[in-house]
C-alpha positions in Angstrom: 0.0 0.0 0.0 1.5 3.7 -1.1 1.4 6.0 1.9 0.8 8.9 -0.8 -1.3 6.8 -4.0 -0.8 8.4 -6.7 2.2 10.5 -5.7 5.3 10.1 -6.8 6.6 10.3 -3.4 4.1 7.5 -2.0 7.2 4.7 -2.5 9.3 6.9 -0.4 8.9 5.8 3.1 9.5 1.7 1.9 12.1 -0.1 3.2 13.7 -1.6 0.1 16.8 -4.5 0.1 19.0 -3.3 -2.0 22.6 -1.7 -1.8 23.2 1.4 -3.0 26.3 2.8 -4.4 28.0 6.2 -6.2 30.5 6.2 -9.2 32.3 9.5 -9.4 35.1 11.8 -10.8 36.9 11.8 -7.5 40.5 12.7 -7.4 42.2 9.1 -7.0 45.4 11.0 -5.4 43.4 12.3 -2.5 43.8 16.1 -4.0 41.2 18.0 -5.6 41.3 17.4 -9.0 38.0 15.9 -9.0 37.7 15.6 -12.6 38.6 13.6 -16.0 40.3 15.2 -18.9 39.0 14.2 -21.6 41.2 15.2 -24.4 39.7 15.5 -28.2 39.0 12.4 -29.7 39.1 10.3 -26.5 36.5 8.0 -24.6 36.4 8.1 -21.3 34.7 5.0 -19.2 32.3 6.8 -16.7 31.2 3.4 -15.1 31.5 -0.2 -15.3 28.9 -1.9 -13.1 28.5 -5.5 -12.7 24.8 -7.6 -11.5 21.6 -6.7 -11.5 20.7 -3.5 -10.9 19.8 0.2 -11.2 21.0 3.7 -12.5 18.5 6.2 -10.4 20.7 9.8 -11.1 23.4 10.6 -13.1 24.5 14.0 -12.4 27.8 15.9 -13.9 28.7 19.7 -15.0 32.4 20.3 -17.5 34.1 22.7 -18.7 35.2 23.0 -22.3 36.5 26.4 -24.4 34.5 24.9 -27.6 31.5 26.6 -28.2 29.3 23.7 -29.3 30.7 21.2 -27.1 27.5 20.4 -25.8 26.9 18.7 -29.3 30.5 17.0 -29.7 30.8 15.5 -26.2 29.1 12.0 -26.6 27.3 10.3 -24.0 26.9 6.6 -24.9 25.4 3.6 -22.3 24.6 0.3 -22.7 22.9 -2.8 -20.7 24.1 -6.4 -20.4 26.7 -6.7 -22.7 24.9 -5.6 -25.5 26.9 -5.4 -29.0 25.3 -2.0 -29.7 24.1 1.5 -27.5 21.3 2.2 -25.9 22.2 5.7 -25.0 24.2 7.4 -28.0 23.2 11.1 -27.9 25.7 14.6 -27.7 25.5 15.3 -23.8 23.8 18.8 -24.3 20.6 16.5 -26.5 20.8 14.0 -23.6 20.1 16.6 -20.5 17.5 18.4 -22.8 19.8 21.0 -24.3 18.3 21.4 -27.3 20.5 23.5 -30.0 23.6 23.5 -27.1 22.4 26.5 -25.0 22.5 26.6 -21.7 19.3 27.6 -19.7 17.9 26.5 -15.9 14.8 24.3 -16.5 13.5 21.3 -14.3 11.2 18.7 -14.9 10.6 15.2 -13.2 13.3 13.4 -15.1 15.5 16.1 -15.7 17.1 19.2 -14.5 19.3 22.0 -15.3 20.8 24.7 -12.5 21.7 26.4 -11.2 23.5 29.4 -13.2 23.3 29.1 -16.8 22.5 25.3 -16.8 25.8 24.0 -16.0 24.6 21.2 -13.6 23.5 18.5 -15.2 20.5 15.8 -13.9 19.2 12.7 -14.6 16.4 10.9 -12.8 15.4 8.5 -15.5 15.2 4.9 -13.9 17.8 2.2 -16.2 17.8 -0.8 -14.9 20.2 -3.6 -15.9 20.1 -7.6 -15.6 23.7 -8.2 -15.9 25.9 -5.1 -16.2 25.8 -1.2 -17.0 28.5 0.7 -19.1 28.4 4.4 -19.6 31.3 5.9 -21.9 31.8 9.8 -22.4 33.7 10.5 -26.0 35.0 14.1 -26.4 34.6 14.8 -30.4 35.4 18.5 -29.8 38.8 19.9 -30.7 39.5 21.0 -27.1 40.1 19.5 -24.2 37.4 18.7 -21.6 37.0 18.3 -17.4 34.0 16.2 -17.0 33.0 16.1 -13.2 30.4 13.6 -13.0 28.5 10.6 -10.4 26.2 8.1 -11.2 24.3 6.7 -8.6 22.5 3.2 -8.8 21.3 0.3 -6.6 22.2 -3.3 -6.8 19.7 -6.3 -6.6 20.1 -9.8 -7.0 18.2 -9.8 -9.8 15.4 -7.5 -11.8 11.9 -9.0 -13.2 11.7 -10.5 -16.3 9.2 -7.8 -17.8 11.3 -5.2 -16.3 12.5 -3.1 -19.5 15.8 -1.4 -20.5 16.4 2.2 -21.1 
């Protein structure tokens, strides 16, 4: 039974068995470079995530001195060892940046703030049955610092009429 029916909120007060877990940018030297250079024409893993399980935010913000980057940084995910992409969009089209401009906006899947849309969100649920790969490709001609997370929850496993993203 949903405390709140027909809320989005009325799942919220459920005690779920699941772990949850965060994938970021953080500086691996204990300093505070807490970003990845992506330099042009490189891919960049973002995450590797093995099991069952589910992406529930993905947030990031970059800096790049391209104009259009928005439409020449790639964002590209797939689910369960798929051959192909689920995901393949330019970040700005993936975040609802349509044409590359930056403005604040927010919406139940997605959100844009706080100056200038320069942080990124992602609510979108994508689950996974067996593993989740999500790949940055910089396809501008300057260099890019991508700060980034991407939290999910693992299960043991997801239904069977659960789709994929």
């Amino acid at each position: 039974m949903a405390v709140f029916k027909g809320s989005p909120l009325g799942e919220l007060a459920r005690i779920r068995n699941v772990t949850t877990r965060r994938i970021s940018s953080w500086d691996r030297t204990g300093g505070n470079m807490d970003f990845l250079v992506v330099k042009p024409g490189e891919t960049a893993t973002l995450a590797d995530i093995d099991g069952a399980g589910c992406i529930n935010h993905i947030w990031c913000t970059h800096a790049c001195d391209q104009s259009d980057y928005l439409r020449r940084i790639v964002l590209r995910a797939r689910w369960d060892n798929e051959d192909g992409y689920s995901i393949e969009a330019p970040l700005g089209d993936f975040f609802g940046m349509g044409h590359a401009k930056m403005v604040d906006f927010a919406a139940l899947p997605l959100q844009m703030s706080p100056s200038d849309g320069r942080s990124f969100n992602c609510w979108f649920p994508m689950p996974f049955g067996r593993r989740a790969e999500f790949f940055i490709t910089n396809e501008a001609d300057q260099p890019m610092n991508f700060y980034y997370y991407v939290d999910y929850e693992l299960h043991d496993s997801i239904p069977d009429d659960m789709g994929r993203f």
